[in-house]
N, C-alpha and C positions, 0 to 999 in steps of 0.2 A: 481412453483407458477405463476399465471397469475392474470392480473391487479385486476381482478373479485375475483379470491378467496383471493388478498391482501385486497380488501375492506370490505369485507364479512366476514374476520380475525379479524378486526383490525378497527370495526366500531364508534369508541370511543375512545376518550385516557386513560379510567378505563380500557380496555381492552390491550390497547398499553402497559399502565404499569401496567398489569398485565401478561404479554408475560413476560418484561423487567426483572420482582423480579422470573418467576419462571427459566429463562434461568443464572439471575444472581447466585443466589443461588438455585439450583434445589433441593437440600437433602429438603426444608424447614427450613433450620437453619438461620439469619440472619446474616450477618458479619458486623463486622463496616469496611469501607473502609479507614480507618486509623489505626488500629492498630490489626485490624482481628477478635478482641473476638466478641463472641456471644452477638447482641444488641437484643434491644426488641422493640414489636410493638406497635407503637402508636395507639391506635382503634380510640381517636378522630379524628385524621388527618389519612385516609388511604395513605398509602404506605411511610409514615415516621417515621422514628424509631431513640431509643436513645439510644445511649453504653457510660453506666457509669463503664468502667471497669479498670481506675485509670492508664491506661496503656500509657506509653510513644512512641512516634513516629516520624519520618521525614518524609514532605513532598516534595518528589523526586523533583519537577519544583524549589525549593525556597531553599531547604535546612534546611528551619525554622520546630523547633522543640516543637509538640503539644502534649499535653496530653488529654487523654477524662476524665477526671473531676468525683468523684464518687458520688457528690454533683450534680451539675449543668449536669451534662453530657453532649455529643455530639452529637445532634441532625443532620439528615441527613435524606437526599430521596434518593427514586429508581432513579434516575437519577447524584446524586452525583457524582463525580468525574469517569463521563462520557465523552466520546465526547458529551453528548446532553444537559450538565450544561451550566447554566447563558447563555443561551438560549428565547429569546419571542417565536419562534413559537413553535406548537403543537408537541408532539410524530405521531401524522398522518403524520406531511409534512416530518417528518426527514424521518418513513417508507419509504413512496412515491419516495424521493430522492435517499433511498438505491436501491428501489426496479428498476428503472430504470436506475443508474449507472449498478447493477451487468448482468440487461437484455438486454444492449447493447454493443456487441460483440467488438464495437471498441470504446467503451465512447460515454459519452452525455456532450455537452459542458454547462456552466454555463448559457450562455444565453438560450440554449432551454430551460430546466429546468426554466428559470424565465418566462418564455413567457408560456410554461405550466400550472407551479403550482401559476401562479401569487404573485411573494414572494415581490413584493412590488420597491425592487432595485435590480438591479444586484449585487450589491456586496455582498446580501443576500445570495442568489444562491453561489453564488462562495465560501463565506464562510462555508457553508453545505457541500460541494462537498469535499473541501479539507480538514476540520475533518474527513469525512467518510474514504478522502485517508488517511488521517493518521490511521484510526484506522485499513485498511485493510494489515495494516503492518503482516511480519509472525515472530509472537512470540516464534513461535516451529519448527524453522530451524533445521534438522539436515542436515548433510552431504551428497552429491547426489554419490549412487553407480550404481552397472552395465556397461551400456554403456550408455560413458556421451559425449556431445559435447560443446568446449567453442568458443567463437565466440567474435567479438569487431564490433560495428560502430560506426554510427557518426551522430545526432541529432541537426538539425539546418536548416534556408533555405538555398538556392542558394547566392552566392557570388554578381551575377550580379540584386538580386532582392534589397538587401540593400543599405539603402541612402549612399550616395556618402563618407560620413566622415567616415563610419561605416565597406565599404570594405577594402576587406586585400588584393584583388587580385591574391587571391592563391585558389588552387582547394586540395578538399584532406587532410584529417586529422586535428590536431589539429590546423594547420596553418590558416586553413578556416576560423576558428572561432565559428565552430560547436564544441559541446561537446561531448567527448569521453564516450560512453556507453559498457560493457561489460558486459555479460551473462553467464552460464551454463545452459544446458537443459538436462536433465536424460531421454532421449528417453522412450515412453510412461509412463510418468512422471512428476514429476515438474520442473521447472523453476527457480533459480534465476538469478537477474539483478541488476546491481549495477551505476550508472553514477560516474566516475572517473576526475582526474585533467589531466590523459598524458594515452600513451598506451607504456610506458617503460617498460625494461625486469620485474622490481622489485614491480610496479604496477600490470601486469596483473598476475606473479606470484601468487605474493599477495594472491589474489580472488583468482586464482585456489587453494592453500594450506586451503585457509578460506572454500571451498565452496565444496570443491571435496573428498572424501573419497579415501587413495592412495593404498586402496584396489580392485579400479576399474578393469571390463573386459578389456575397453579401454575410453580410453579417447582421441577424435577426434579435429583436430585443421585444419585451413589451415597454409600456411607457414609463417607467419606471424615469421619472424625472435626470436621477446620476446620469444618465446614458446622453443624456441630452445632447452632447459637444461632441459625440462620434462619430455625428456624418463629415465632420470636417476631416478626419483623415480615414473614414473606411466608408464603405459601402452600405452604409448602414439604411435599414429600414426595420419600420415601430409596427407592430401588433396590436390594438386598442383592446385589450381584453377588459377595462371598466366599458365599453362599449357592446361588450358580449360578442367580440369579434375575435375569430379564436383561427381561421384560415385568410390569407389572401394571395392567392396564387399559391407562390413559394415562399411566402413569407408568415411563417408562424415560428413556435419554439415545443412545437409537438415532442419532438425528440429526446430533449434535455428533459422535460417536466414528465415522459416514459423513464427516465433513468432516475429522476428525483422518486417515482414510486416505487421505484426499485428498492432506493435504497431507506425508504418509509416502513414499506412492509417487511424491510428484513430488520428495524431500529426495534419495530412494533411486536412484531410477530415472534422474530429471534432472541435479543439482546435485551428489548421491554425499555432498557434504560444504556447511554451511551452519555459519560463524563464529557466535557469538555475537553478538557485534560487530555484522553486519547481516542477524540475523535477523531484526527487525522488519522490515526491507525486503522478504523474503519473504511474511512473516505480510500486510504489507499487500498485493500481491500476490494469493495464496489468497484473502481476505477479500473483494477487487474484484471477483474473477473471480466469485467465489460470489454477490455480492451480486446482481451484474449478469446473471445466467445466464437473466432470461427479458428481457434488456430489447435489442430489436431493435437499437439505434443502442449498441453498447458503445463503439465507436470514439470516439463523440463524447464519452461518457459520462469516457472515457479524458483527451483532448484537454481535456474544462475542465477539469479538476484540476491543467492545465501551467501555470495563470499566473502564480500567483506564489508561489515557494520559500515553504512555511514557514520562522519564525526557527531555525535549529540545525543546518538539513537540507539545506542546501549540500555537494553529495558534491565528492571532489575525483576527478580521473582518472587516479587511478595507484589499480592492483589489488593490491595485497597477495597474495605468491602461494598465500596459507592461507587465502584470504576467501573460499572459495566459486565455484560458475561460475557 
């Protein structure tokens, strides 16, 4: 999709939400977003609808527990318990926002986006960017087979460029003060990434047993000591990169450490600075874009991931002014 056929798509917001209810419920059936039954359509208010279906429920962020009422019922919109609720601006700018996150290769920082789409403040921007990242979370993880490679770095600047209170004077690892990130990559395939507390045998484990099917052809590592106890249930085979040994056969980690530059030069180049705090927002991010890079319709691909917040990942919209652009 290109700028022109997003505006030629999507000239209106009756037309935005009407993309929104047919991609939400595509059968034509309406759901309540609360408790699932079949609501109905309000004709005086288009694209709001009411489930009086007496049915009890919890709402995952709070806990608190609703019912939709057979009397009074539960009134709700196409945008309800979306990333795009309790919202001022348009379904056009949210589009807009998607549509130039997933069309640049290495991100768009907060501030272009505001200097663009003119959102009025930056904390505006910044708050759109990172709902989208939340919603570009992958909800249909399964386990990476074939031939897989895992890999670890380390996200953060130079030592010698932080204020004077703030250096550790150490080069290298978690000492530095950069935060440890590790990966899996299913060679011609997907992607995950995970930002971590340590790069201990039990941690990167971990992610490998969460992330890797131990059905794999092989599973490639460099020597990175943690990895050590992997051949006893995968296929594993070591890379000697302190030996300047960087191919052997089919065993390297080429792949993953292409996507680690990936996501360098858009940390560097883009964002300049990325908190801890919401890296994962990033990471997921990188991980979408990658996933989705041969898949024609990313747009849409983008758009289901909006409906409903996961539990925790309600962002609020004030910017912090050390979080990142």
């Amino acid at each position: 999709m290109t700028l022109r056929e997003l505006v030629q798509r999507f000239p209106d917001e009756t037309a935005c939400k009407a993309f929104l209810e047919k991609k939400r419920w595509p059968e034509g059936i309406i759901k309540c977003p609360r408790c699932g039954a079949k609501a109905y359509i309000l004709k005086a208010r288009p694209f709001h609808y009411l489930c009086k279906s007496g049915k009890q429920s919890t709402i995952p962020e709070t806990g608190k527990v609703v019912i939709c009422h057979k009397q009074n019922g539960y009134r709700f919109s196409v945008i309800t318990r979306t990333v795009f609720e309790n919202t001022n601006y348009p379904l056009m700018t949210w589009f807009r926002v998607i549509f130039f996150l997933f069309h640049s290769k290495k991100g768009m920082s907060a501030h272009q986006l505001h200097r663009m789409l003119g959102t009025g403040a930056y904390e505006t921007a910044w708050y759109l960017c990172h709902r989208i990242r939340a919603a570009m979370k992958d909800k249909d993880f399964t386990k990476l087979v074939g031939e897989v490679e895992v890999d670890e770095t380390y996200v953060g600047g130079k030592d010698k460029n932080r204020h004077w209170h703030k250096r550790t004077h150490q080069t290298g690892g978690e000492a530095s003060g950069k935060v440890p990130v590790i990966g899996a990559l299913r060679r011609k395939g997907n992607v995950v990434c995970r930002a971590i507390e340590n790069t201990r045998r039990e941690t990167l484990n971990k992610f490998v047993h969460e992330v890797v099917d131990k059905e794999v052809s092989l599973l490639a590592t460099d020597e990175h000591p943690a990895y050590g106890k992997l051949s006893q249930e995968y296929a594993h085979q070591v890379i000697q990169h302190r030996l300047n040994v960087y191919v052997r056969g089919n065993v390297h980690t080429n792949g993953i450490e292409s996507f680690w530059s990936l996501l360098k030069r858009g940390i560097i180049g883009q964002f300049h600075h990325v908190s801890k705090e919401y890296l994962p927002l990033y990471l997921n991010e990188f991980t979408f874009r990658f996933n989705h890079r041969k898949n024609p319709d990313i747009f849409a691909a983008v758009v289901a991931g909006c409906w409903v917040r996961p539990a925790g990942e309600a962002l609020s919209g004030q910017a912090p002014a050390n979080h990142g652009n």
